[in-house]
C-alpha positions in Angstrom: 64.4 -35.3 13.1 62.5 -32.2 12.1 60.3 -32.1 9.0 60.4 -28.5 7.5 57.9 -27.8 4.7 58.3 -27.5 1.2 58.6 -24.0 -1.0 55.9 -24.9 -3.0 53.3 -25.6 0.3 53.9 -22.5 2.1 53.4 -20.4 -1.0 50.5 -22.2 -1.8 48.5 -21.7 2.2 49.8 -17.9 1.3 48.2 -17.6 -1.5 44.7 -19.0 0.0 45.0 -16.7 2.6 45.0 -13.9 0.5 41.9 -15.3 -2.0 40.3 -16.1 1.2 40.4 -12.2 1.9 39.7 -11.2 -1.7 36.0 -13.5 -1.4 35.4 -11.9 2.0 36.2 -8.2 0.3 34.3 -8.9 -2.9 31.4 -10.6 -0.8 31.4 -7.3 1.8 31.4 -4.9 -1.5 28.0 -7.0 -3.1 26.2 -7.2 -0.3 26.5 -3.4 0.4 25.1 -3.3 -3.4 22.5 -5.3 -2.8 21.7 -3.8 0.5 21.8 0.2 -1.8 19.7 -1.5 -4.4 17.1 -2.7 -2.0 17.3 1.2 -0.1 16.2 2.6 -3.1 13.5 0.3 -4.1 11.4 -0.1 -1.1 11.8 3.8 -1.0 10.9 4.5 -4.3 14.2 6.4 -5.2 13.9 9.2 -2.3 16.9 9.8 -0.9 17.4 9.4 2.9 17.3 13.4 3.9 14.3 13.9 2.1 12.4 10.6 3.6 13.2 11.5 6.8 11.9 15.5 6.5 8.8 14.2 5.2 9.6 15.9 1.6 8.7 14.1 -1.5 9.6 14.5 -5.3 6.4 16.0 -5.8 3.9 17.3 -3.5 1.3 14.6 -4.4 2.1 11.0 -5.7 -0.4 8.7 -7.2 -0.1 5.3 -7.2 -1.7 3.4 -9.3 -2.8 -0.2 -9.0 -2.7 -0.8 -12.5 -4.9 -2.5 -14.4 -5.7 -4.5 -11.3 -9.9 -3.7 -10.6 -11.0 -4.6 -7.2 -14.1 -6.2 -7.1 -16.8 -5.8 -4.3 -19.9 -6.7 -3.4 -22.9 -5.0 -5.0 -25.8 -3.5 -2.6 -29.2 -4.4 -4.2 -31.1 -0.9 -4.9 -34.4 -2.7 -2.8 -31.4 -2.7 0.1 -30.3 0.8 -0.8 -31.5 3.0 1.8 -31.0 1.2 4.9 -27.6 1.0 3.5 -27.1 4.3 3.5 -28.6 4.6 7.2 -25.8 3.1 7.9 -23.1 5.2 6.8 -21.4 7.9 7.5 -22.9 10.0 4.7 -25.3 13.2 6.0 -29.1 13.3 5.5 -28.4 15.2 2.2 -26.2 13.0 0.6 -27.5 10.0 1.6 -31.0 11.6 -0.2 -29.0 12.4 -3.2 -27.1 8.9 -3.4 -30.4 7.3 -3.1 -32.3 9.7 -5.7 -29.8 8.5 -7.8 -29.8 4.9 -7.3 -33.4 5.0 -8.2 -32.7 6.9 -11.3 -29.5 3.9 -12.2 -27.4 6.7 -12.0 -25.6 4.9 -9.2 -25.1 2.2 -7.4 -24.1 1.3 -4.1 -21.3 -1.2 -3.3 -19.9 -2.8 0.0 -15.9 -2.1 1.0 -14.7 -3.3 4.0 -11.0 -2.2 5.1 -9.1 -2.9 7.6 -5.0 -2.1 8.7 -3.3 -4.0 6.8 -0.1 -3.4 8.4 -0.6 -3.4 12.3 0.7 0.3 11.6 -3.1 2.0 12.8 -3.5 4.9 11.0 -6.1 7.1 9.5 -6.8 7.6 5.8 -9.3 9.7 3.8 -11.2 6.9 1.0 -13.0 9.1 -1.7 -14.9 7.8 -4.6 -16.7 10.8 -6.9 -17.2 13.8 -5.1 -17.7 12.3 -1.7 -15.1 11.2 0.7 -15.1 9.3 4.3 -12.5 9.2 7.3 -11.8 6.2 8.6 -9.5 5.0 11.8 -7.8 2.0 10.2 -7.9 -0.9 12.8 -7.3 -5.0 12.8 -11.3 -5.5 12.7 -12.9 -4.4 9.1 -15.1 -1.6 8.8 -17.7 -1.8 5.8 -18.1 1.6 3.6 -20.9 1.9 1.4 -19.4 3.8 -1.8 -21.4 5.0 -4.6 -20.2 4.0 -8.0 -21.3 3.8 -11.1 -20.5 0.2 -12.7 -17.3 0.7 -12.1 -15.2 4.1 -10.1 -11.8 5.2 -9.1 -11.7 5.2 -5.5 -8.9 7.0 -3.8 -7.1 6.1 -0.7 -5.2 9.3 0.9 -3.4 9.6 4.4 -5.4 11.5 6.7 -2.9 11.5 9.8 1.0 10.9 10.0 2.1 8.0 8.2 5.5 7.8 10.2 8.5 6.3 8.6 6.6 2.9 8.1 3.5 4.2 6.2 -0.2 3.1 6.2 -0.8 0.1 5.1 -4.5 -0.3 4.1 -6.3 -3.6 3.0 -10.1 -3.7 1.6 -12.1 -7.0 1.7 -12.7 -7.9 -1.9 -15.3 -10.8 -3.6 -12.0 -13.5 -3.4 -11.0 -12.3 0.0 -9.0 -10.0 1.8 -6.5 -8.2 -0.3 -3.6 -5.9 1.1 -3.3 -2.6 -0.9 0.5 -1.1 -1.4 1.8 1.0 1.8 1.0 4.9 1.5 3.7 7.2 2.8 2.6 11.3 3.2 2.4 13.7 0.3 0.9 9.6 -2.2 -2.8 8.9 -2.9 -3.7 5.5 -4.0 -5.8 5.3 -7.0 -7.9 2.0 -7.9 -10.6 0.8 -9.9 -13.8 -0.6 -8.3 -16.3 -3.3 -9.9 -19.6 -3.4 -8.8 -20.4 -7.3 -8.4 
């Protein structure tokens, strides 16, 4: 005795074999969206050439934290100049810094930063006129910056950033805070309370 199958069976497992392919098809085409989607995102709608030649829309993107303000510890003026002794500032600016602390002009705040990213890397941190180099590594290294109450303080790539960027991360009053990734040719621009 031999049992064959009904019509209506066989046409039904054919028909779930081809919706089985459909899902896989329609699954394949949205992930590829979603993967696109992500692409441009994280790289900020550069195409791939460009990223990869180093070229950016403009020649020199700002990004902005917002209205985000870090917030950093305050260096008594009584504390001021041995501070400054400290830092990488020359004789001359650390004299003018300090004439102007003593005037209120200025004051002098604390900003550790580290690599934030395990990528290394070194960046150019400016606040006013004056600007210091630092070699980004694990360990934090304390800036003193002058600032009025509160400054912009810029963050700009001093070496390669590679494909993967620099990721830089400053040691604020509620803890250790990692800033967004910097890629060549983008500064960083925040705000800085004195606290």
């Amino acid at each position: 005795m031999s049992f064959t199958p009904q019509p209506e069976r066989k046409l039904r497992a054919e028909e779930e074999k081809k919706t089985s392919g459909l899902k896989a098809a329609c699954i394949l085409t949205g992930t590829v969206i979603l993967l696109a989607g992500a692409g441009v995102h994280f790289t900020g709608g550069k195409t791939f050439l460009s990223s990869m030649t180093g070229e950016s829309a403009s020649s020199s993107e700002i990004i902005s934290m917002g209205n985000q303000a870090t917030q950093v510890r305050l260096i008594s003026p009584d504390s001021a100049a041995e501070a400054l002794s400290h830092s990488e500032f020359s004789p001359d600016e650390q004299s003018q810094i300090l004439a102007a602390v003593k005037r209120r002009e200025l004051r002098l705040v604390e900003m550790p930063v580290f690599d934030a990213a395990g990528s290394g890397g070194i960046v150019t941190i400016s606040c006013g006129t004056m600007s210091q180099t630092v070699h980004l590594a694990p360990t934090p290294k304390t800036l003193i910056l002058p600032i009025t109450v509160a400054g912009t303080v810029s963050v700009t790539p001093a070496s390669d950033p590679g494909m993967s960027g620099i990721g830089t991360g400053v040691i604020t009053m509620f803890g250790p805070q990692a800033l967004p990734v910097i890629h060549g040719g983008q500064t960083l621009s925040m705000t800085v309370i004195a606290q």
